[in-house]
Steps between C-alpha positions, in 0.01 A plus 500: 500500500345622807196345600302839525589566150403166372181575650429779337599375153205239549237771489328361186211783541180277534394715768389238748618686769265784411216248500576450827540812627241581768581914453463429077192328572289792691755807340529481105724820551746295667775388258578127634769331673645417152530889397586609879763200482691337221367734197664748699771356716718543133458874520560530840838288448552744166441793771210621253265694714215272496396478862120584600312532870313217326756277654367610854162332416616146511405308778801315533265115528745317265195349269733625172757325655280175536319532162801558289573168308861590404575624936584850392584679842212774389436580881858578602523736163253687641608483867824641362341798332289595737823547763638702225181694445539887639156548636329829668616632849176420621474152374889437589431591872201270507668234344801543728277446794315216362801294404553484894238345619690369848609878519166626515363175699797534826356853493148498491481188730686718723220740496207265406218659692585831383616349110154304461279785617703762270420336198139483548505855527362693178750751505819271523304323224480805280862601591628138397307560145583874455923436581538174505286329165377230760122447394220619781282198404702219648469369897878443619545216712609568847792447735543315773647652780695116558656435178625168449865451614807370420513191739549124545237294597607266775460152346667161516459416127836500291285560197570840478340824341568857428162629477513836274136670584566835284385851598119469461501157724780686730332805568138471378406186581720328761248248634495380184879406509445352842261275350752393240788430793194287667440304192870411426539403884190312456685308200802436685736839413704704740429883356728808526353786334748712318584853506333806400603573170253485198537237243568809260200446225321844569878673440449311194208574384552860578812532293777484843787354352717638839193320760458255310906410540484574853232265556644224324831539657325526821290179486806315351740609779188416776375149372831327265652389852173258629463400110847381447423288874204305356220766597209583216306855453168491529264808373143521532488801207552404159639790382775435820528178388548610121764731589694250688452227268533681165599848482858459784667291260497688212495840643842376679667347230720780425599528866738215530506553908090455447432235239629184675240571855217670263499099294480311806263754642266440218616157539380430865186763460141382541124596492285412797260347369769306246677338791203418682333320130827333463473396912165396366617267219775369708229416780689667710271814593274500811160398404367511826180756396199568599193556240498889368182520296547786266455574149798686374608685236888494391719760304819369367740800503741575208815473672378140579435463151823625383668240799410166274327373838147406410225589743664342866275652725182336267618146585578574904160673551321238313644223720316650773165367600156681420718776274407601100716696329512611159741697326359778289705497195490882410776751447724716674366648803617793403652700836895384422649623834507860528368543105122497629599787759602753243263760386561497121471057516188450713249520245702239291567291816155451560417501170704158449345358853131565368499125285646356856222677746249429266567112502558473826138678602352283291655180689349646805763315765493568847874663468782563218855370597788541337942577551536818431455820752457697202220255324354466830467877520348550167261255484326594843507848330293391212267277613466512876553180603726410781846384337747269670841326458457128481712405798227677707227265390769219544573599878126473577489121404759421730280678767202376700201636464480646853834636455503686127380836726831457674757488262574859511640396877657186420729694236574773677642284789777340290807493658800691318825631541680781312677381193879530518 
């Protein structure tokens, strides 16, 4: 039997997975991963029409996969429909557009000036809602007119990485991936960041079975070469990290050219802040700080949750002098990628983060960090306060005090050459 059909025969119908459902919890009209996935995946196999725009409305965060006692693969049933699902013109060319995200990054960092100011604009905001369902009430991060690079960082280490920064570090935030080559040079790596394709999750979770291909072919065909010569992949976004890890290997297994790279790219693929804990417990991480005295508050993304990891980044930050930390152990955040952007999801979006703002207001801490660009974008949304990735509280204990207003400089002054 084929393990995706053994997997769906051990649907037993306790409807965990609904329980954990962060959409179920705030929408009672929505049906549930178990309806959206194996009640239905029998019809669908049947080719009994059966097949709602309900299955647009999951967020794709893999807690039905985690809750399930019996490892049904409920999130890849749905995943499946929903690149089967025919959806309005509208909504297709939206979705086409946001399943691209390095498409529409190489173009508006191109034009970043002129890209950042546009969106501001109330009538390109009312254009974007009228044509294109993208919701009015959301701030879109910027571009950077220097995206982050392909490159190799000129080291002497033979401990080698393939950093993998995705299309929000890439394009959006680029200093923040120079941080992350600084941190794994400061821990002894040499660093080449890979090329610009995306790690393929939005074509995912926007039902782009063709993007989704091309990125995974892509990334294969760019990285399997340093893997197979004793080089690891680093990501500093879990959902990056999840695809790599998690969703290659199975979405490749019917490619017989694929399957082979995709395991020991899943193999050989790590979380920041996983190989820096595990540097940690190995005593082999730089602990060279200096005191940061800040209270702060952490959110522990889903597609960490779903990567069997633990909390990393809580047990590096808290081995630096003069930090707290706690974790506040709330829901879903509720933005999903490019689900929070779309008109008819951003009430339920923010809906879902409400628990999560509210707790972390009431913590009062003098920032909110956490892995994921799309977490990071959310939570300033709803509450405010300034939200950072971990390795950028990390970098400023390696700095000196007089120094922390320099880092900017230090990073930009790396030395790199083109990638071949």
């Amino acid at each position: 039997m084929r393990d995706g059909d053994l997997k769906l025969d051990n649907c037993i119908k306790c409807s965990d997975c609904n329980s954990a459902c962060p959409v179920s919890r705030v929408y009672p009209d929505f049906p549930g991963p178990k309806v959206l996935g194996p009640d239905t995946e029998r019809f669908r196999r049947e080719v009994v029409e059966s097949d709602t725009e309900w299955v647009e409305y999951c967020l794709g965060c893999h807690r039905c996969d985690v809750t399930c006692p019996h490892g049904v693969n409920v999130s890849e049933l749905i995943a499946k429909a929903k690149a089967r699902h025919v959806k309005t013109p509208r909504q297709a060319r939206r979705d086409h557009w946001l399943a691209r995200p390095n498409v529409l990054g190489k173009f508006c960092s191109s034009i970043a000036p002129l890209a950042n100011a546009a969106v501001k604009l109330q009538p390109v905001r009312w254009l974007m809602s009228s044509f294109g369902d993208i919701t009015s009430q959301r701030s879109f991060p910027p571009y950077s007119a220097a995206p982050l690079k392909a490159a190799h960082i000129v080291s002497v280490s033979d401990r080698r990485v393939l950093f993998f920064p995705g299309c929000f570090i890439r394009y959006n935030n680029p200093a923040l991936g120079r941080t992350v080559i600084e941190l794994l040079q400061l821990n002894g790596f040499a660093v080449e960041v890979t090329p610009d394709i995306c790690c393929g999750t939005p074509a995912l979770a926007n039902g782009d079975s063709a993007q989704l291909m091309d990125c995974l072919k892509g990334n294969i065909s760019a990285m399997s070469g340093a893997v197979d010569s004793g080089a690891i992949i680093v990501t500093a976004c879990t959902s990056c990290s999840y695809a790599l890890k998690a969703d290659y290997a199975h979405l490749c297994a019917g490619h017989s050219e694929l399957a082979g790279a995709a395991r020991r790219i899943s193999g050989n693929t790590w979380d920041l802040g996983e190989l820096l804990a595990t540097e940690l417990d190995d005593r082999k991480l730089n602990t060279d700080f200096q005191p940061v005295r800040q209270r702060l508050a952490y959110h522990a993304p889903c597609h960490l949750k779903s990567q069997g990891i633990g909390r990393p980044w809580l047990r590096v930050l808290r081995a630096v002098p003069g930090i707290e930390i706690e974790e506040i152990k709330t829901d879903c955040c509720g933005m999903a990628g490019t689900y929070g952007f779309k008109s008819e999801k951003y009430s339920i979006s923010m809906n879902i983060g409400r628990e999560l703002f509210d707790s972390i207001l009431s913590f009062q801490p003098d920032a909110v960090v956490t892995e994921c660009g799309s977490c990071q974008m959310q939570i300033q949304h709803g509450t405010h306060l300034r939200t950072v990735h971990p390795a950028e509280i990390l970098f400023a204990a390696y700095q000196p005090a007089q120094e922390r207003s320099n880092t900017g400089q230090s990073r930009d002054a790396l030395e790199t050459t083109t990638a071949r």
